[in-house]
C-alpha beads as a LAMMPS data file, in Angstrom:
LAMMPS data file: protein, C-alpha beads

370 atoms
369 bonds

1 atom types
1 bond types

-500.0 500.0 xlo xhi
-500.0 500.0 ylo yhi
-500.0 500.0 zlo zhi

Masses

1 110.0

Atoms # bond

1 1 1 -74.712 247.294 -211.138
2 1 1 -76.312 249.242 -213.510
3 1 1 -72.920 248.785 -216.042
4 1 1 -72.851 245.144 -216.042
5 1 1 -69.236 245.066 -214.145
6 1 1 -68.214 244.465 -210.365
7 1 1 -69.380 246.224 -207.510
8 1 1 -67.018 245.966 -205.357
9 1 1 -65.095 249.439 -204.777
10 1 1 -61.808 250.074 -207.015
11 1 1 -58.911 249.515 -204.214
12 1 1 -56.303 252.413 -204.109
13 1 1 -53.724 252.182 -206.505
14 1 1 -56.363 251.303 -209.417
15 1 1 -56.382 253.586 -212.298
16 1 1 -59.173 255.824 -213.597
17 1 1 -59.522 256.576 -217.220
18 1 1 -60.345 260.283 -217.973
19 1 1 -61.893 261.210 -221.741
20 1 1 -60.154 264.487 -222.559
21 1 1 -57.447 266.794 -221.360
22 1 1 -58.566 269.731 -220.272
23 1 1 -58.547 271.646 -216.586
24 1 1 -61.856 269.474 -215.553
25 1 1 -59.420 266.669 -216.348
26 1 1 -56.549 267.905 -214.792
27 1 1 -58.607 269.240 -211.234
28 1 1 -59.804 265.148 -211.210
29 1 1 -56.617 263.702 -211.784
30 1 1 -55.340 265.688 -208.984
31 1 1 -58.477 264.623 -206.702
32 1 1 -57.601 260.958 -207.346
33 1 1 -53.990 261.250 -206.662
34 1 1 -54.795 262.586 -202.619
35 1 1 -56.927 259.338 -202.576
36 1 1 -54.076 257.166 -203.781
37 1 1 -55.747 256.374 -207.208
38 1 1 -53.967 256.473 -210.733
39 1 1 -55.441 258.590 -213.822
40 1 1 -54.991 258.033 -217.453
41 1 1 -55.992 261.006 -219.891
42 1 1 -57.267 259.810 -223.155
43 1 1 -57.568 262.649 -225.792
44 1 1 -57.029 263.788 -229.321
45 1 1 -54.838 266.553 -228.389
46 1 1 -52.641 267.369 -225.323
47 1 1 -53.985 269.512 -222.516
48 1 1 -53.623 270.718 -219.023
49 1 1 -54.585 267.199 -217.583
50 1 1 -51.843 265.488 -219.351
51 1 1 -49.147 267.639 -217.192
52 1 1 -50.436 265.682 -213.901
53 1 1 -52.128 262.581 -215.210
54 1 1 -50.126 259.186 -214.265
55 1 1 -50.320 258.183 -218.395
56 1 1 -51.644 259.885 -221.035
57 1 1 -52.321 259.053 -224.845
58 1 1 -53.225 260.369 -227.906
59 1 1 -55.973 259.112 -229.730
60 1 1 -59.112 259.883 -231.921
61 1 1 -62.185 258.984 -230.474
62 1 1 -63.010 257.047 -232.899
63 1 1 -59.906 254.926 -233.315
64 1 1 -61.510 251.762 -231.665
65 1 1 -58.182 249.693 -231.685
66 1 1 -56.808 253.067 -229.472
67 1 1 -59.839 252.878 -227.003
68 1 1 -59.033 249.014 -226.556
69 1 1 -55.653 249.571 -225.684
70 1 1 -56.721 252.644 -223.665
71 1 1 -59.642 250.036 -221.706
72 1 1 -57.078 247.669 -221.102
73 1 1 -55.059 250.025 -219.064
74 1 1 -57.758 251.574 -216.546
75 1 1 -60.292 249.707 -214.339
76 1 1 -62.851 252.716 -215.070
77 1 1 -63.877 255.430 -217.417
78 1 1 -65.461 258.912 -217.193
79 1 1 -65.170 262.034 -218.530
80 1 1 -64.626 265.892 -218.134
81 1 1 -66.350 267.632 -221.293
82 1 1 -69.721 266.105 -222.531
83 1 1 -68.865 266.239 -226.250
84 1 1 -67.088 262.928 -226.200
85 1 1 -68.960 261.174 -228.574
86 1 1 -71.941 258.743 -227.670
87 1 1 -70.589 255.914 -230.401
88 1 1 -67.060 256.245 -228.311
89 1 1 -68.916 255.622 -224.518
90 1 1 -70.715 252.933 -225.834
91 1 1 -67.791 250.848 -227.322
92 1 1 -65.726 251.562 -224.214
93 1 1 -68.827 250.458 -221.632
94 1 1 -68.837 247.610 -223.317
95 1 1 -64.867 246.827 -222.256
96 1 1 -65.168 248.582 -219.363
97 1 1 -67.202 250.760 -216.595
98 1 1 -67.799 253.897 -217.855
99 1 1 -69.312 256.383 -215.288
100 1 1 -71.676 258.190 -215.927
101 1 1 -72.830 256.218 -218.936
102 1 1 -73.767 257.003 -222.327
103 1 1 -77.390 257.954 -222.101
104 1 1 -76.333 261.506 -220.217
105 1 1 -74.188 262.274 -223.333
106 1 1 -77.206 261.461 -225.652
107 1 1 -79.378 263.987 -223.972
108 1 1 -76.571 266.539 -222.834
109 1 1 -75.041 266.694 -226.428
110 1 1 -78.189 267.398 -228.111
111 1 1 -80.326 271.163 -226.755
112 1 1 -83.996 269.571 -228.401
113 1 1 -83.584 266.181 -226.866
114 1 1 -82.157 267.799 -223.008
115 1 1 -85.693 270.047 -223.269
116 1 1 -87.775 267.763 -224.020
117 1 1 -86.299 264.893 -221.587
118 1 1 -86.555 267.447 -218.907
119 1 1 -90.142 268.219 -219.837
120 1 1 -91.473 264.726 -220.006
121 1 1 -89.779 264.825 -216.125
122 1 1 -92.412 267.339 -214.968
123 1 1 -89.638 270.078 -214.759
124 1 1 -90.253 273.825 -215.771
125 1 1 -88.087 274.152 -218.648
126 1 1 -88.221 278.049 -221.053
127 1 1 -90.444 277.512 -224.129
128 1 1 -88.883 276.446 -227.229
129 1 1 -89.436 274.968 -230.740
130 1 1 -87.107 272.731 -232.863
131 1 1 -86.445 274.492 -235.719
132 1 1 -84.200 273.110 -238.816
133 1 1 -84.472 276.360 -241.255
134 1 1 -84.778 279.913 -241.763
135 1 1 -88.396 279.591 -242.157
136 1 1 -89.219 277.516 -239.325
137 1 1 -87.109 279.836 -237.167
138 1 1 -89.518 282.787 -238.325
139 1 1 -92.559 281.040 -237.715
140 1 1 -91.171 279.821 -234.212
141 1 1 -90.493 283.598 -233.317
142 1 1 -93.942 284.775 -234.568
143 1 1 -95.693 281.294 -232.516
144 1 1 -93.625 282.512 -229.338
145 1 1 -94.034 286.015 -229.798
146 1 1 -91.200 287.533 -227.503
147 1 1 -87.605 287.795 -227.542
148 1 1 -85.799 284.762 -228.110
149 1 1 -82.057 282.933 -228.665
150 1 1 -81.686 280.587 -231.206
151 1 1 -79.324 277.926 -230.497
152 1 1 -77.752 275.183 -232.002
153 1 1 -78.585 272.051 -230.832
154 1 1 -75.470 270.537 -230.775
155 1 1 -71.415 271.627 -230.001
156 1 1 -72.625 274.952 -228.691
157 1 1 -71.060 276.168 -224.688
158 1 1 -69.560 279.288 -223.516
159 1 1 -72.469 281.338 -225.820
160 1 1 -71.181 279.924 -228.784
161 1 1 -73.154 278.491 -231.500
162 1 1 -76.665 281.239 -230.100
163 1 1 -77.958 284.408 -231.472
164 1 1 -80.631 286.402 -230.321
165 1 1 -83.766 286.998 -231.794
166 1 1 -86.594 289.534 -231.489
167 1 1 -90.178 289.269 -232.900
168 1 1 -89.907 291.193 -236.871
169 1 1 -86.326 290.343 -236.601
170 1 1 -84.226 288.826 -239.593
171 1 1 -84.387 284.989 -238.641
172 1 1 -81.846 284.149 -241.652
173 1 1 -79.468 286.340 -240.621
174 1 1 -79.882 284.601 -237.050
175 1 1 -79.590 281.511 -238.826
176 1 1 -76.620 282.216 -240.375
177 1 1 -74.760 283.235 -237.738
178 1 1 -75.153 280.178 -235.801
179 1 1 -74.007 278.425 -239.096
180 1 1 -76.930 277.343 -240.127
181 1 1 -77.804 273.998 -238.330
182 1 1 -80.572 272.259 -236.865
183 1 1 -81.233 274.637 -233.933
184 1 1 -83.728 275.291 -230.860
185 1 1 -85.603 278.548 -230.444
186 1 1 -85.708 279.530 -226.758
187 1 1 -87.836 282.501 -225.387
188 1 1 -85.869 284.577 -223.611
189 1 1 -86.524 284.739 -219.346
190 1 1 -86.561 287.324 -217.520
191 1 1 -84.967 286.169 -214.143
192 1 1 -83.995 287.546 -210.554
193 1 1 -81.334 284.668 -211.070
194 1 1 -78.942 282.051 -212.167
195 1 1 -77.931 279.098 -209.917
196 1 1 -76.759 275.691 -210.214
197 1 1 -77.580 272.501 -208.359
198 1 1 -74.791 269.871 -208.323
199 1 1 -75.462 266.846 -207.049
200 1 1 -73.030 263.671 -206.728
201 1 1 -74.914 260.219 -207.268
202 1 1 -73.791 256.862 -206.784
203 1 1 -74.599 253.695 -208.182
204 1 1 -76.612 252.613 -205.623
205 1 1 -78.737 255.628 -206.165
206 1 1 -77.623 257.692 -203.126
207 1 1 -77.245 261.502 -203.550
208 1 1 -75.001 264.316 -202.118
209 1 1 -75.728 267.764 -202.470
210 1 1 -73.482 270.885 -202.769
211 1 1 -75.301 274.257 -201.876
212 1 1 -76.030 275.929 -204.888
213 1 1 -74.041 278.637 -205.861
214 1 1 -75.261 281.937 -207.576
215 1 1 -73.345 282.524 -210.762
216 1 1 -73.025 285.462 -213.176
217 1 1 -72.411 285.018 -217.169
218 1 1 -70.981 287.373 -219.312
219 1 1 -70.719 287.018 -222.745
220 1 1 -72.040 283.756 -222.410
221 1 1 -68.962 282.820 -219.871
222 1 1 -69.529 282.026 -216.091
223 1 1 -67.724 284.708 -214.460
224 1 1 -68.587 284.587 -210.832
225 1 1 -70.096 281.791 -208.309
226 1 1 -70.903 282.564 -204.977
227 1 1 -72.383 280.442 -201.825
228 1 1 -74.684 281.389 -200.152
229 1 1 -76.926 282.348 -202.828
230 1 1 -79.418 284.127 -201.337
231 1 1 -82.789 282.078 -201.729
232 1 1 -84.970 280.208 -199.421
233 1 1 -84.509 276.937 -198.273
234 1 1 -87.785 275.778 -199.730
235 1 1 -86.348 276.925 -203.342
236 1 1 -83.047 275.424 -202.488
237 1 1 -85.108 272.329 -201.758
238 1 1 -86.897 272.333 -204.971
239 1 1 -83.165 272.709 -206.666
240 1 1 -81.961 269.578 -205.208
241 1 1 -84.996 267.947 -205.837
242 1 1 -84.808 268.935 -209.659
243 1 1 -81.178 267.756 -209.818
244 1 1 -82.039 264.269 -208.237
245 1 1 -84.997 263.357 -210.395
246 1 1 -82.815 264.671 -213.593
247 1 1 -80.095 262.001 -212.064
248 1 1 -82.296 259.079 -211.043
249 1 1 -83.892 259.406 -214.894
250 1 1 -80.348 258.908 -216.100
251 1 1 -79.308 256.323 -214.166
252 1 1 -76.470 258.887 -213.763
253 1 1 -73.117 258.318 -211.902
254 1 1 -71.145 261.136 -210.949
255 1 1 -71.030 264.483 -210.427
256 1 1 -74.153 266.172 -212.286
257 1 1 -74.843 269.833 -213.130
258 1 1 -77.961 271.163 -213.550
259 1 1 -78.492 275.137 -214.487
260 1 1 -81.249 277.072 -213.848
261 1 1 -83.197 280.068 -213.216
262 1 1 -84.712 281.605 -210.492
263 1 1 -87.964 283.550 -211.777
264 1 1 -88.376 285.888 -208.780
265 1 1 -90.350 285.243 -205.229
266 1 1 -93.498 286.221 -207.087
267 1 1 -93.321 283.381 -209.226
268 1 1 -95.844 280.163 -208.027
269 1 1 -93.704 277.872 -206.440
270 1 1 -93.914 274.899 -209.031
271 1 1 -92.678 277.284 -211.615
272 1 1 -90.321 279.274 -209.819
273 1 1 -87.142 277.498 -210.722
274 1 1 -86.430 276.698 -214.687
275 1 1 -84.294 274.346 -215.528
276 1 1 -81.561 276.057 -218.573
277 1 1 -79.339 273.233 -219.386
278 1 1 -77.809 270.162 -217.841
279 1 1 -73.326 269.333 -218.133
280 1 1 -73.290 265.749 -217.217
281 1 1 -69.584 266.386 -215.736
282 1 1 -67.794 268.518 -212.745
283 1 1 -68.961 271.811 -213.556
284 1 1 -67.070 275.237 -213.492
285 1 1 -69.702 276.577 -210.980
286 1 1 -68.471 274.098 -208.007
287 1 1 -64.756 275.281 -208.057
288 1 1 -65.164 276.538 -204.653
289 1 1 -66.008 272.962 -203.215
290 1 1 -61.889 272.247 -203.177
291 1 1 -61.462 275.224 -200.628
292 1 1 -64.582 275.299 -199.373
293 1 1 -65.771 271.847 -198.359
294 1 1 -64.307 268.797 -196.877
295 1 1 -64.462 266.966 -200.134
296 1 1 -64.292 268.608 -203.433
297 1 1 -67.103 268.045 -206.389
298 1 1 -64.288 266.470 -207.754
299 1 1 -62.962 263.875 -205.377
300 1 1 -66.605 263.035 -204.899
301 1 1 -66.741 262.220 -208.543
302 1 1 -63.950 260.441 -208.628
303 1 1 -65.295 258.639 -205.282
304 1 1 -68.725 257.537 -207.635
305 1 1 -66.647 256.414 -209.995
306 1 1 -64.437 254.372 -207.935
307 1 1 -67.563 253.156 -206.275
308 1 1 -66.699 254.819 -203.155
309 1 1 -68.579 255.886 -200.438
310 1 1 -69.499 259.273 -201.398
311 1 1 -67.727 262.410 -198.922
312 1 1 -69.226 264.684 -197.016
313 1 1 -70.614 268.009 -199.537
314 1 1 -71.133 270.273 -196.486
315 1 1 -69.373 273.435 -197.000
316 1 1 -67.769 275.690 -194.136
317 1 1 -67.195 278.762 -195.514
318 1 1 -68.778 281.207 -198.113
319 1 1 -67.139 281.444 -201.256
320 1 1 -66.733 283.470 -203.930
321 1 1 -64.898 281.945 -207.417
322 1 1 -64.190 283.992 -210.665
323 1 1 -63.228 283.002 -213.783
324 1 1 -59.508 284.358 -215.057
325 1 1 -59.937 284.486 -218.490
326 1 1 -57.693 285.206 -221.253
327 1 1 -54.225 287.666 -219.558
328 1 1 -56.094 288.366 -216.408
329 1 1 -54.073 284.789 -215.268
330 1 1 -50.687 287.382 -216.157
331 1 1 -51.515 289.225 -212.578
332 1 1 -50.857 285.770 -210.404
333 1 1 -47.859 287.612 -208.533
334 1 1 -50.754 289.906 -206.615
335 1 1 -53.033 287.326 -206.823
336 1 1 -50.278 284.716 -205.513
337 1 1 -49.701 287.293 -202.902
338 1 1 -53.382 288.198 -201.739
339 1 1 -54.756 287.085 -198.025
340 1 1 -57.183 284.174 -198.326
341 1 1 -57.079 284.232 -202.208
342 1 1 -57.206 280.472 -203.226
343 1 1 -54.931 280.524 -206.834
344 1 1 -55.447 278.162 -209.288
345 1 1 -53.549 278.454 -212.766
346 1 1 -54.214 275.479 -215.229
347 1 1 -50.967 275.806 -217.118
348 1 1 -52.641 276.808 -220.467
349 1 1 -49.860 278.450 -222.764
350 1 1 -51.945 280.421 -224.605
351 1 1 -53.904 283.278 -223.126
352 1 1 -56.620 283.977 -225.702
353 1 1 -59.269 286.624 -224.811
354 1 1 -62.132 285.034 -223.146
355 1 1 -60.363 281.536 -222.575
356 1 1 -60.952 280.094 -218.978
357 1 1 -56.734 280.167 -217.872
358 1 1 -57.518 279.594 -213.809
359 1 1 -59.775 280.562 -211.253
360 1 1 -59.546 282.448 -208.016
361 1 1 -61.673 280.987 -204.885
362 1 1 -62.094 283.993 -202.077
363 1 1 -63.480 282.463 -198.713
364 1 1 -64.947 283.792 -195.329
365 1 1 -66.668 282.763 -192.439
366 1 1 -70.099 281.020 -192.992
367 1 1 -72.895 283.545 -192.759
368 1 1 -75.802 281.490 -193.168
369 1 1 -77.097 278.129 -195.394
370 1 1 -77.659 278.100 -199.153

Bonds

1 1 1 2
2 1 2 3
3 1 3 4
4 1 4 5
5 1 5 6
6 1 6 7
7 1 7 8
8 1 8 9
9 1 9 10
10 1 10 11
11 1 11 12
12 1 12 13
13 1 13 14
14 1 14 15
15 1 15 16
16 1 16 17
17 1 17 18
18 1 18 19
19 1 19 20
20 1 20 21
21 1 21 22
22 1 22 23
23 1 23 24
24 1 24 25
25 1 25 26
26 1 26 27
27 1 27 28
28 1 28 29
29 1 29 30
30 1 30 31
31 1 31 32
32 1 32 33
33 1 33 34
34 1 34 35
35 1 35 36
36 1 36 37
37 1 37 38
38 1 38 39
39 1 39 40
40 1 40 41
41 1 41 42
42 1 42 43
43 1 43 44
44 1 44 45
45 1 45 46
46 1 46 47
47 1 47 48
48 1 48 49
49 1 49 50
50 1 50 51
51 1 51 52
52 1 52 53
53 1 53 54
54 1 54 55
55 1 55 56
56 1 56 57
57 1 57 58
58 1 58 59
59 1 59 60
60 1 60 61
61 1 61 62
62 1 62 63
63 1 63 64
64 1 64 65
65 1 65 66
66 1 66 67
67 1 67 68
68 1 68 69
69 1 69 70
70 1 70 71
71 1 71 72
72 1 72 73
73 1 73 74
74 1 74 75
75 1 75 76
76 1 76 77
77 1 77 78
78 1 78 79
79 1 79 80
80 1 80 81
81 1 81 82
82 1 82 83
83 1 83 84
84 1 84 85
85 1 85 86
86 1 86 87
87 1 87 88
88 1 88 89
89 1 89 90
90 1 90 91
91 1 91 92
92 1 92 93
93 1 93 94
94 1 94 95
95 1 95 96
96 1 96 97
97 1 97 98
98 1 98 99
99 1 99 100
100 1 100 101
101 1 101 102
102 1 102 103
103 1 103 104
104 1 104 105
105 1 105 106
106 1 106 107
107 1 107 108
108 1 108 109
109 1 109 110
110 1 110 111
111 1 111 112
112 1 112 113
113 1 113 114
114 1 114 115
115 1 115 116
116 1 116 117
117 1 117 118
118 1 118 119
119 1 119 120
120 1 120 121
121 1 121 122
122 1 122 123
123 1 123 124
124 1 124 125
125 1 125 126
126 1 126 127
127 1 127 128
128 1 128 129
129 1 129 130
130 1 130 131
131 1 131 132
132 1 132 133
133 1 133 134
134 1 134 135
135 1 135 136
136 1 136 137
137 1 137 138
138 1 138 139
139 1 139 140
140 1 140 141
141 1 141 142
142 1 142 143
143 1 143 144
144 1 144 145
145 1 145 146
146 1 146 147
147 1 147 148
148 1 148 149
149 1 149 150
150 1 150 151
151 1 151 152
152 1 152 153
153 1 153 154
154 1 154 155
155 1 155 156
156 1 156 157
157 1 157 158
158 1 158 159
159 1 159 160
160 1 160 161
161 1 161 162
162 1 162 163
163 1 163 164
164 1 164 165
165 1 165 166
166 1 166 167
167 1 167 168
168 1 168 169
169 1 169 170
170 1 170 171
171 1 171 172
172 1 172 173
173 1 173 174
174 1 174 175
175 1 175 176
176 1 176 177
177 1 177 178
178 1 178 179
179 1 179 180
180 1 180 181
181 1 181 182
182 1 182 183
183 1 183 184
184 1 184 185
185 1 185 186
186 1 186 187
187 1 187 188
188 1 188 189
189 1 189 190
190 1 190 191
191 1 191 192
192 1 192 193
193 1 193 194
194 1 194 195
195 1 195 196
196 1 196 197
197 1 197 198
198 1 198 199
199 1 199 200
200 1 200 201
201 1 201 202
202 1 202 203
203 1 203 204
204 1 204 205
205 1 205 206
206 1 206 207
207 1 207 208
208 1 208 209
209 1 209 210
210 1 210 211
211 1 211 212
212 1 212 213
213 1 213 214
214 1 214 215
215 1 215 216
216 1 216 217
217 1 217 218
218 1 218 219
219 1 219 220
220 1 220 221
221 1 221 222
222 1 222 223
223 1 223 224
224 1 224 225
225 1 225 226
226 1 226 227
227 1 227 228
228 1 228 229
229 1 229 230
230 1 230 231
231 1 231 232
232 1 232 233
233 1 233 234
234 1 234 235
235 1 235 236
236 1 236 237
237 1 237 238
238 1 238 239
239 1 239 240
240 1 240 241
241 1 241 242
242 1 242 243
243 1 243 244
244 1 244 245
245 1 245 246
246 1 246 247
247 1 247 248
248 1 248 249
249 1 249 250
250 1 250 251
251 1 251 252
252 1 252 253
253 1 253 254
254 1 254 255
255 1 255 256
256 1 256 257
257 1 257 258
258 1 258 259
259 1 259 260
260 1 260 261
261 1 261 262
262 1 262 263
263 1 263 264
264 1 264 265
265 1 265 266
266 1 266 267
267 1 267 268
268 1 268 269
269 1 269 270
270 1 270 271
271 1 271 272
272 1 272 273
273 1 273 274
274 1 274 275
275 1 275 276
276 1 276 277
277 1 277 278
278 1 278 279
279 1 279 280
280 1 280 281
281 1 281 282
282 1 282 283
283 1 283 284
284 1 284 285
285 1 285 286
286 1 286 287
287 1 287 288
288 1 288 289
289 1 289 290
290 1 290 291
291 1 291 292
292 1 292 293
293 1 293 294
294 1 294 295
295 1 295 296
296 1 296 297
297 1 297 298
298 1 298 299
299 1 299 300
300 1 300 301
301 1 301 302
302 1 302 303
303 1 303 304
304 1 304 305
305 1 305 306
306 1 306 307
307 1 307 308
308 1 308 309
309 1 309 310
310 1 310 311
311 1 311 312
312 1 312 313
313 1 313 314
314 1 314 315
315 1 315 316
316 1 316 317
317 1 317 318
318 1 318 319
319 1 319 320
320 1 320 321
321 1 321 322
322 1 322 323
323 1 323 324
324 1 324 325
325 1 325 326
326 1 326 327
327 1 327 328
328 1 328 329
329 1 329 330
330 1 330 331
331 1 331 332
332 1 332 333
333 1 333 334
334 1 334 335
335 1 335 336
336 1 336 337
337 1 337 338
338 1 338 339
339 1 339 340
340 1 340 341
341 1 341 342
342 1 342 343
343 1 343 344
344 1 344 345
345 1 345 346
346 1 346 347
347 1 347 348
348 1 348 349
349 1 349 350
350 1 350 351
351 1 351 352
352 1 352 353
353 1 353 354
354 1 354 355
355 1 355 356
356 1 356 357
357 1 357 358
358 1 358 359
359 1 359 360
360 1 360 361
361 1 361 362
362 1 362 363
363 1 363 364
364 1 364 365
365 1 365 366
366 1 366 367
367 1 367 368
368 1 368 369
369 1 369 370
């Protein structure tokens, strides 16, 4: 085993340990409970996972006498957001499995060291320049010559911590905005469209695809997935490819996300997809796999973890999944009361503007692959 521990599968009744509370946390717990397997939340703050989780407890992630205790409880470790600290993964592997290990954090965590991992892989990624001032981020605009988005290269999701940038533009008032910290500057692509590829892996190396959804952003916030997407099986091909060489370089575990663009059918072929970023976690674009496939992107994570056999990912139905964000989760009586709407509310308390409160999954009958 590439951890160092046992590889014989977890038996039912063993307990995952989750890193952070939020609705990625609380959609995993729930996938463990159907297949008769315990969860423990571990995070600074209470969250939606702690309302279903078998134990929670509160801790810093850097409280290393916490984390003990916390290892000593759970027979294996992952985790739903990807800004748990690498330091924290690496103490705990050491006590304990921890699935997918630390070396997706390192690259996911940082937006200069995901590009230029991705790059050394062969895979199409936008062009971009580390940039750790003002100045640099002026002579990176000029040097790229086209509008950009400078982004920070750590903490940043949801299109937080980016600005956009066009050539003559003020780069310190770009800078600033982004709080001035060591950034990336990104051209800008023009694309026909954004997908995702999410593929489970094992620890044996094995790999499960989900069809890749199309998904639409606004303000920086995935709004929309749908399956089928639309494109050719020999780009769908290419996706999954993409997402299993990203995997097998991480010696990753887990459910992996991998975003990209589609350029357009009169891009070559070998540059036709782009990879945009990776979220080493269950990702927002496969909520539709609980309704719409045998087993969800979540119980097959939980599966990898467990060292399970990994489930079927074949869907049968199209789906459609939006976002409810911020009071649009105050409608869930027609919602609730809709034909074939799949409802799922996350138990938030707060409805800020723009904050991800539940999603709705819409299916119908298969039309096609993709």
């Amino acid at each position: 085993m590439p951890d160092g521990f046992r590889a014989e599968p977890l038996p039912p009744g063993s307990t995952i340990g989750i890193l952070g509370s939020g609705q990625l946390g609380r959609m995993l717990a729930v996938a463990a409970a159907r297949l008769g397997l315990k969860t423990h939340i571990y995070c600074e703050e209470s969250g939606p996972a702690f309302d279903v989780a078998t134990r929670t407890s509160r801790g810093a992630f850097d409280d290393r006498g916490a984390l003990a205790a916390f290892a000593a409880q759970v027979d294996a470790v992952t985790y739903e957001f990807e800004n748990v600290a690498v330091e924290t993964a690496r103490h705990l592997a050491g006590l304990v499995p921890v699935r997918p290990g630390a070396k997706a954090l390192e690259v996911a965590q940082d937006r200069l060291a995901e590009k230029e991992f991705i790059a050394a892989l062969g895979i199409p990624v936008a062009p971009f320049r580390a940039v750790d001032s003002p100045a640099e981020a002026a002579a990176a605009l000029a040097e790229l010559d086209a509008p950009s988005i400078l982004k920070s290269r750590r903490l940043g999701y949801d299109g937080k911590g980016q600005a956009g940038l066009t050539p003559g533009e003020d780069a310190e008032a770009a800078w600033a905005r982004i709080g001035r910290v060591p950034a990336v500057l990104e051209k800008r692509i023009a694309f026909a469209l954004e997908l995702s590829a999410l593929v489970v892996r094992d620890a044996a190396g094995a790999h499960v695809f989900y069809d890749c959804p199309a998904n639409t952003h606004e303000g920086g916030i995935l709004r929309r997935s749908v399956v089928p997407c639309g494109l050719p099986e020999a780009d769908l091909a290419r996706a999954r490819a993409i997402a299993a060489a990203i995997a097998d370089a991480l010696g990753y575990v887990g459910v992996l996300a991998v975003e990209m663009f589609h350029l357009g059918p009169e891009a070559p072929e070998a540059q036709r997809l782009m990879v945009n970023e990776i979220a080493p976690r269950v990702h927002n674009s496969g909520h539709w796999t609980i309704e719409a496939c045998a087993v969800s992107q979540f119980e097959n994570h939980v599966r990898a973890v467990a060292g399970w056999p990994l489930g079927s990912a074949e869907r049968h139905s199209d789906a459609v999944m939006v976002n409810l964000l911020g009071p649009e989760a105050n409608d869930w009586r027609r919602l609730a009361a809709e034909p074939g709407a799949c409802l799922h509310l996350y138990g938030k308390r707060e409805a800020r503007a723009g904050r991800k409160m539940g999603h709705v999954t819409r299916l119908s009958p298969m039309r096609g692959p993709g």
